[in-house]
C-alpha positions, 0 to 999 in steps of 0.5 A, spaced: 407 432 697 407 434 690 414 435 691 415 427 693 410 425 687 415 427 682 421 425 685 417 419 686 416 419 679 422 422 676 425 415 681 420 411 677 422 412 671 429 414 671 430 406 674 426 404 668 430 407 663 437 405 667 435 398 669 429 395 667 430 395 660 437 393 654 436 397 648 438 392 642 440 395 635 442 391 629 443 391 622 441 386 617 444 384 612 444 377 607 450 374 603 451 368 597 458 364 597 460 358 593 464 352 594 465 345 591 465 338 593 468 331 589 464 325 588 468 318 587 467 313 582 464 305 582 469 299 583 469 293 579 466 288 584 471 283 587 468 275 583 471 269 586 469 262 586 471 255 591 471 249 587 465 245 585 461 240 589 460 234 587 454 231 588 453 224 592 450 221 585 458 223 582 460 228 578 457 231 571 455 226 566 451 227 560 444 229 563 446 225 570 448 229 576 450 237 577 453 240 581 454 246 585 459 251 585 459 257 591 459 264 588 462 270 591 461 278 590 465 283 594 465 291 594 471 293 594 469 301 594 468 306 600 461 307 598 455 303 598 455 299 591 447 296 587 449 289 586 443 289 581 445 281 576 450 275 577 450 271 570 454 265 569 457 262 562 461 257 560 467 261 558 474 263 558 475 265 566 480 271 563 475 274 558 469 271 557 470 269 550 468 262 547 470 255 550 472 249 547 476 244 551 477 240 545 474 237 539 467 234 541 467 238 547 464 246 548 459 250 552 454 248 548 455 242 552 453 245 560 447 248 562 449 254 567 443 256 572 444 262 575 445 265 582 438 267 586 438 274 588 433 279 592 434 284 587 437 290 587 443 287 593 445 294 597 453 292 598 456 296 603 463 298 604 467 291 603 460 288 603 460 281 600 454 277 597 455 269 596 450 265 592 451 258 589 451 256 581 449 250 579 451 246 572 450 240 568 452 236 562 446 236 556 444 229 554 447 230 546 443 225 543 445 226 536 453 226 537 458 224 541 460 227 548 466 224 549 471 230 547 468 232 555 470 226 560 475 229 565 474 236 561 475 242 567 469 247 565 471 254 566 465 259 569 465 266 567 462 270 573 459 277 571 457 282 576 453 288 575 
């Protein structure tokens, strides 16, 4: 009987040892590295206008009737873009420099109301944002505004 028993064990333990278990072994180890990624750059937004509304009352007149001029902003990045103000003068379209029509005729004469905007706009890859600005002629009482009738009236469009 004793005899079977340690057979019985030997069996018992040789299976455990062969079959019933894997034995692992590792080493551990850690490691640094280094790489490098680029950014891009901001774009100039895209600023157009469409021509000016003119209202039911007519065109602009010494303190009569305004009229509405449709402003477009566009992002023509490949990355989101803040559009953060949209600020509208009488200027030179080219550069922003200081208009006069003609003699009698300046901005001094025009009112610009600036576009509403839901600060800060997020604009997407080519997103755009539209607003409309609106413009009217001052009632100069102490001079003569003759110098503005049939005057065109540039806007400078500044979008930051």
């Amino acid at each position: 009987m004793r005899a079977i028993k340690k057979i019985a064990v030997v069996g018992v333990a040789t299976t455990a040892l062969i079959g019933g278990g894997v034995a692992y072994a590792y080493w551990t180890s850690t490691g640094d590295g280094s790489g490098q990624a680029s950014t891009g750059t901001s774009s100039l937004f895209s600023v157009s206008t469409d021509a000016a509304v003119v209202g039911a009352d007519g065109p602009m007149t010494p303190g009569g009737p305004s009229e509405t001029v449709p402003v477009h902003v566009t992002n023509p990045s490949t990355g989101h873009q803040i559009l953060r103000t949209v600020h509208v003068t009488v200027a030179n379209k080219a550069d922003g420099s200081t208009w006069t029509a003609v003699s009698g005729c300046s901005s001094a004469d025009y009112t610009v109301v600036d576009p509403t905007l839901n600060l800060p706009v997020d604009l997407g890859p080519g997103g755009v944002w539209d607003g409309t600005i609106t413009i009217s002629m001052n009632n100069n009482t102490t001079s003569s505004q003759d110098g503005c009738k049939g005057a065109t009236v540039p806007l400078f469009v500044h979008a930051s």
